[in-house]
C-alpha angles and dihedrals in degrees: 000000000000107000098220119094125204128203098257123239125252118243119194102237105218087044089054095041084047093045089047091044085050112046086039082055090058100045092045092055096043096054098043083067092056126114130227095245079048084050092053093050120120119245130191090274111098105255099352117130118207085257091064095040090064093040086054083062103044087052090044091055097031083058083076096057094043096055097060092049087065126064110278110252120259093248141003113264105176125040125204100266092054097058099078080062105044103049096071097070084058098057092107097057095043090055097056105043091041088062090045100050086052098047084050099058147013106266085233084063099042082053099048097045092048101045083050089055096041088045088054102042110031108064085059105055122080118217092250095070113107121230134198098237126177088261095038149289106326139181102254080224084066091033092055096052087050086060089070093053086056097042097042094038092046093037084054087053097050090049092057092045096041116019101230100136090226104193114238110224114237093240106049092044087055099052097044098051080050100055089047101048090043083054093059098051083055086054096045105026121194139070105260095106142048125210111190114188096173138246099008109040146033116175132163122219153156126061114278137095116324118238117224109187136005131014107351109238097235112043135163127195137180139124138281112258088045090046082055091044093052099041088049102052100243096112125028121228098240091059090051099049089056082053105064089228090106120041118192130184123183149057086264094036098105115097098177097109090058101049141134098040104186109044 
């Protein structure tokens, strides 16, 4: 775990729950219109079908529901900003659930079935309410802004694997490129650089001398959906940068060695 704390963002709860209930709506919709040749398609993660990959997100957001229908753990044990590092050592057990849960139903079912219970549980638990989740006890408030990592990043995933042009709902997009680029400045903590993903986040990040006024000496840009891309492994920065989608100026501007992020 990186030993640097930041002080966590604050994230405006009805927006959060709205944004979840959203994104999880389009997906659901999107993938109840797929075919069974769409459903077999490959997608950029490893052996998932399509098939799997929704699944995935009906189990990511489902975890939600789960979790308030058991006893809320005695203390918190992982803070926001500690998610984006602990998911990676539970890869394995993911994976697996996540294939059995979508050889065991129709994805229309598995959404159904999680946006009823969401739609029953959710408007009566406060964020303060800690849940057993797969990486500890959490505040639901966190847990739900984990959840938009996991829809925009996996919505992200079905689009490339299936075309569909899936929308990715403002809020969500927002809060996921925030947590992830508040994730990096806990990984590469100091003021020498400054990473921009407009419109939704500014952090400043990596050892070296603090600017005080004026341009920072050391400054990436680039927007939202390639900063995802690149903090979750699936582009590289070089690529990127050959692109034109990421610019970077500066002796401590290249963020290659600290990506991907969140595993």
């Amino acid at each position: 775990m990186p030993p640097a704390r930041k002080r966590t963002r604050s994230y405006d709860s009805a927006k959060i729950r709205t944004a979840v209930l959203t994104q999880f709506g389009q997906v659901h919709q999107a993938v109840g219109a797929l075919t069974p040749e769409q459903l077999a398609l490959p997608t950029r993660l490893g052996d998932w079908t399509v098939r799997d990959l929704a699944g995935h997100i009906a189990m990511a957001v489902g975890a939600v529901g789960r979790s308030l229908e058991q006893p809320a753990p005695a203390k918190q044990e992982v803070g926001l900003l500690d998610w984006p590092f602990a998911t990676a050592a539970h890869a394995g057990g993911i994976s697996q659930d996540t294939k059995e849960l979508a050889a065991g139903a129709e994805p229309e079912e598995l959404y159904a079935r999680t946006a009823a219970r969401l739609a029953e549980l959710l408007p009566l638990a406060s964020d303060e309410r800690l849940l057993t989740t797969r990486v500890g006890a959490m505040r639901l408030g966190d847990y739900l802004v984990t959840r938009t990592v996991e829809l925009i990043v996996h919505t992200d995933d079905l689009n490339a694997a299936t075309g569909l042009g899936i929308p990715y709902d403002r809020q969500a997009l927002a809060a996921c490129t925030r947590l992830l680029a508040d994730a990096l400045a806990v990984k590469a903590p100091g003021a020498s650089t400054e990473v921009r993903v407009p419109p939704f986040a500014v952090v400043q990040c990596v050892e070296g001398p603090r600017h005080t006024r004026g341009t920072p000496p050391n400054v990436v840009e680039t927007d939202p959906l390639t900063w995802i891309r690149l903090a979750t492994g699936r582009t590289r920065w070089a690529e990127e940068l050959d692109a034109a989608r990421v610019s970077a100026s500066g002796e401590r501007a290249d963020l290659s060695g600290l990506l991907p992020i969140l595993g």
